[in-house]
C-alpha positions as CSV (number, residue, x, y, z in Angstrom):
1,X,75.5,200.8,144.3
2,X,76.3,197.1,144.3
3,X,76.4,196.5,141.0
4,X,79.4,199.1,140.7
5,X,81.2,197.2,143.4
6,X,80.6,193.9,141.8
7,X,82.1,195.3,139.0
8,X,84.9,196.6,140.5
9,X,85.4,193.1,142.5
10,X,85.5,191.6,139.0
11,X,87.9,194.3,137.6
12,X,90.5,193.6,140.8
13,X,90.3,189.7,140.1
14,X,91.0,190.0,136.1
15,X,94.7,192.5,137.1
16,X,94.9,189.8,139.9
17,X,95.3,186.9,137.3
18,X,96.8,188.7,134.4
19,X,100.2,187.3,135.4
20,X,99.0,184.0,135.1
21,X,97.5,184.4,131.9
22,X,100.6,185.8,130.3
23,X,101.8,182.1,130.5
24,X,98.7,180.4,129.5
25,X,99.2,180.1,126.4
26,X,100.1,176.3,125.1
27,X,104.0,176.1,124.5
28,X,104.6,179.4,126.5
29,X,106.1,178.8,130.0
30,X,104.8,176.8,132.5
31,X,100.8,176.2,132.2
32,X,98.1,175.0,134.7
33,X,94.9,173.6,134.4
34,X,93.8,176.9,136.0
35,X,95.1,179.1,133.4
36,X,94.0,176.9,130.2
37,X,90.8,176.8,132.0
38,X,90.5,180.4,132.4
39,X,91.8,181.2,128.7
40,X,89.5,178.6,127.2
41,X,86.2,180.7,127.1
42,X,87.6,183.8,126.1
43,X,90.0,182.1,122.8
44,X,86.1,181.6,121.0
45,X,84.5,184.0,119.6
46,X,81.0,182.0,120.3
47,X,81.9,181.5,124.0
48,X,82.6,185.4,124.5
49,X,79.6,186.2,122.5
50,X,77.0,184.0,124.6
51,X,78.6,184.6,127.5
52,X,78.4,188.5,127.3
53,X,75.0,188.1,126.3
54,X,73.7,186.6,129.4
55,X,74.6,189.6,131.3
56,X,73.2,192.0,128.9
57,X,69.9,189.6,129.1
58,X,69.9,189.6,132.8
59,X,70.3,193.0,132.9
60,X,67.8,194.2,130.6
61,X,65.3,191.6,132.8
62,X,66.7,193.3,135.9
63,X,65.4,192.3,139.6
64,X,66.1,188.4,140.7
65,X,67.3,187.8,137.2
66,X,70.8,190.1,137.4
67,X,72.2,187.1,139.4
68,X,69.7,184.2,138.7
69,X,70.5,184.1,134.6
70,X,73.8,184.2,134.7
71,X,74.0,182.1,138.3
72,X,72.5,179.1,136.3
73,X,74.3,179.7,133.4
74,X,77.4,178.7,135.3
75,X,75.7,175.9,137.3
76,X,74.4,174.6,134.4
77,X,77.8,175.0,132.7
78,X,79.6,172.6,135.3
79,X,76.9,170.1,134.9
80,X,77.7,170.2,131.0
81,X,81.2,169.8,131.8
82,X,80.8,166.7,134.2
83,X,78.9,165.0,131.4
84,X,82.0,165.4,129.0
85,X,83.9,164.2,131.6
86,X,82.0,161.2,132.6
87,X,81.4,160.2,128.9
88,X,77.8,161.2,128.8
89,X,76.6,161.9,125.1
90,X,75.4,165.4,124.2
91,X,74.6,165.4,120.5
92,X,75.1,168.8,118.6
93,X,77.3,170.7,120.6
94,X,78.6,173.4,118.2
95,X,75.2,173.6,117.0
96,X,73.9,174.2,120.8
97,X,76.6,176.7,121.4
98,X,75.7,178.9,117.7
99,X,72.4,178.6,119.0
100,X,73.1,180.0,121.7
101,X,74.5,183.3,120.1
102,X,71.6,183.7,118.2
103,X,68.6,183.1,120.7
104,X,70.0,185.4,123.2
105,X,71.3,187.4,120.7
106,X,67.3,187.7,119.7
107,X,66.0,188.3,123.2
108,X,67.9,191.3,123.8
109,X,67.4,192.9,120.2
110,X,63.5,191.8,120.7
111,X,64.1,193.1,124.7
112,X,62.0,189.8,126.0
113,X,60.6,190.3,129.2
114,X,61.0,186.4,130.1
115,X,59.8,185.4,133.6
116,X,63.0,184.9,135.5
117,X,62.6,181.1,135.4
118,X,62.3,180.6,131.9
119,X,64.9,183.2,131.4
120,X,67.5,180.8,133.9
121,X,66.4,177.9,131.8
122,X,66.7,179.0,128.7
123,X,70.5,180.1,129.8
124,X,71.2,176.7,131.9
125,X,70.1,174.9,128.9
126,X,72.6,176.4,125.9
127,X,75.0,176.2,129.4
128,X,75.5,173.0,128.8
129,X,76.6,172.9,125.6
130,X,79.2,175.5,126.7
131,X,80.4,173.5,129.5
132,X,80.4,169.9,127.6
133,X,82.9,171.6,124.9
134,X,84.9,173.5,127.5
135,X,85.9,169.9,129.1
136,X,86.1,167.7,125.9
137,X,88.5,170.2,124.7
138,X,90.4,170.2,127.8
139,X,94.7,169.5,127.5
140,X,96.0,166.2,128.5
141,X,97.8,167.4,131.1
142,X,95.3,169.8,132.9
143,X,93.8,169.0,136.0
144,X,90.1,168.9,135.7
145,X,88.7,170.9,139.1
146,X,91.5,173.4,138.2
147,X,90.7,173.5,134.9
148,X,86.8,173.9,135.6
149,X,87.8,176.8,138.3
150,X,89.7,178.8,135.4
151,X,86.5,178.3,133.3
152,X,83.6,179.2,135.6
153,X,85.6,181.9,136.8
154,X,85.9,183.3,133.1
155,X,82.8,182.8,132.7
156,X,81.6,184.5,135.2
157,X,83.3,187.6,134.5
158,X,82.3,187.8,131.0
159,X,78.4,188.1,132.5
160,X,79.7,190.6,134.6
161,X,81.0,192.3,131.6
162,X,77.8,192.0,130.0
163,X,75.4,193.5,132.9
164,X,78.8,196.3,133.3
165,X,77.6,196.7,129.3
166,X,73.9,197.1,129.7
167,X,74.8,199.8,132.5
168,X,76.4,202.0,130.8
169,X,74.7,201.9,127.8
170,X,71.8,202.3,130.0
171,X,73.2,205.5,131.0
172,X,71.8,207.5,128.1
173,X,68.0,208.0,127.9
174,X,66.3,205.6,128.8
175,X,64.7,205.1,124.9
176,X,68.4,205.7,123.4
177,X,70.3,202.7,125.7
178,X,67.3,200.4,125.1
179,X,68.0,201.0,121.4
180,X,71.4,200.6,121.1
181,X,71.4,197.7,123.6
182,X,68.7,196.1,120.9
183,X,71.5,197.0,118.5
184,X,74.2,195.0,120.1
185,X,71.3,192.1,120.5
186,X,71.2,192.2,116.3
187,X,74.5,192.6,115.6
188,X,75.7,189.6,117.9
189,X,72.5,187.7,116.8
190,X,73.7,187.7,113.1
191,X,77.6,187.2,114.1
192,X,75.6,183.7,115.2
193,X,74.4,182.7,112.2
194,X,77.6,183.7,111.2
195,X,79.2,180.9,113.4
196,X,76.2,178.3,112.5
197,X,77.0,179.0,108.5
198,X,80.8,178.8,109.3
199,X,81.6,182.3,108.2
200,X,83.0,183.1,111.4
């Protein structure tokens, strides 16, 4: 099945780059804009959160959206980025990003059937929220394309983790994965407003 391979791809190129990200940590051997890059995403808990929650959207839309949603997340997610680094304005960010939790959050629990446009719309949208702050945050001494690498390629992982989610959830009954994947859709949803109120 392909999906299982592209999980497996994904699995090889995380124990690929482990040994970099033992050092990727600020103060801790040498670091590289591709490490801090990669690390970036998955040191928030509202990056991880929104990010996982693509793939568990795209794979609860199934079809063209498996690879469209989270494809335009990550587009979009560069574009965000070369704002920041151009010095374009994008008001609200944390705001955009908390958002981002809780909509998504609130498709899967509600299990929207978006049409896949929307759905890559909605996702490139809050993307660029995601991107602008991965990039304004970025160290000093990073350089930016490796930087942006180690971040899209996190990225793109974590929406791999989230469609690897929805599948074997899925696994059960078809009623009994749709339920608990709902659940998941909740629980992250409310960890949002968590963020948005700061009690995260």
């Amino acid at each position: 099945m392909p999906l299982n391979r592209t999980l497996r791809t994904a699995l090889v190129l995380a124990a690929t780059l482990y040994p970099a990200l033992a050092y990727a940590h600020v103060g801790v051997g040498e670091t590289s804009g591709f490490a801090h890059g990669f690390t970036h995403p998955i040191s928030g808990l509202d990056h991880v959160l929104a990010m996982i929650l693509v793939g568990v959207f795209a794979f609860q839309l199934g079809g063209r959206a498996l690879w469209l949603v989270p494809l335009s997340f990550v587009g979009m997610m560069a574009a965000g980025g070369i704002m920041s680094m151009n010095g374009i304005h994008v008001p609200l960010i944390e705001l955009g990003i908390a958002l981002s939790v809780i909509v998504l959050g609130t498709a899967v629990a509600f299990e929207v059937k978006a049409p896949v446009a929307i759905a890559a719309g909605l996702a490139g949208l809050f993307a660029i929220f995601h991107g602008y702050a991965h990039v304004a945050e970025m160290p000093g001494g990073a350089g930016g394309l490796e930087y942006a690498g180690g971040f899209m390629l996190s990225t793109a992982l974590l929406h791999v983790a989230g469609i690897g989610l929805g599948q074997v959830v899925g696994r059960n009954s078809q009623q009994a994965g749709s339920y608990a994947l709902r659940v998941i859709g909740s629980v992250f949803a409310l960890a949002g407003v968590g963020i948005l109120s700061g009690a995260l």
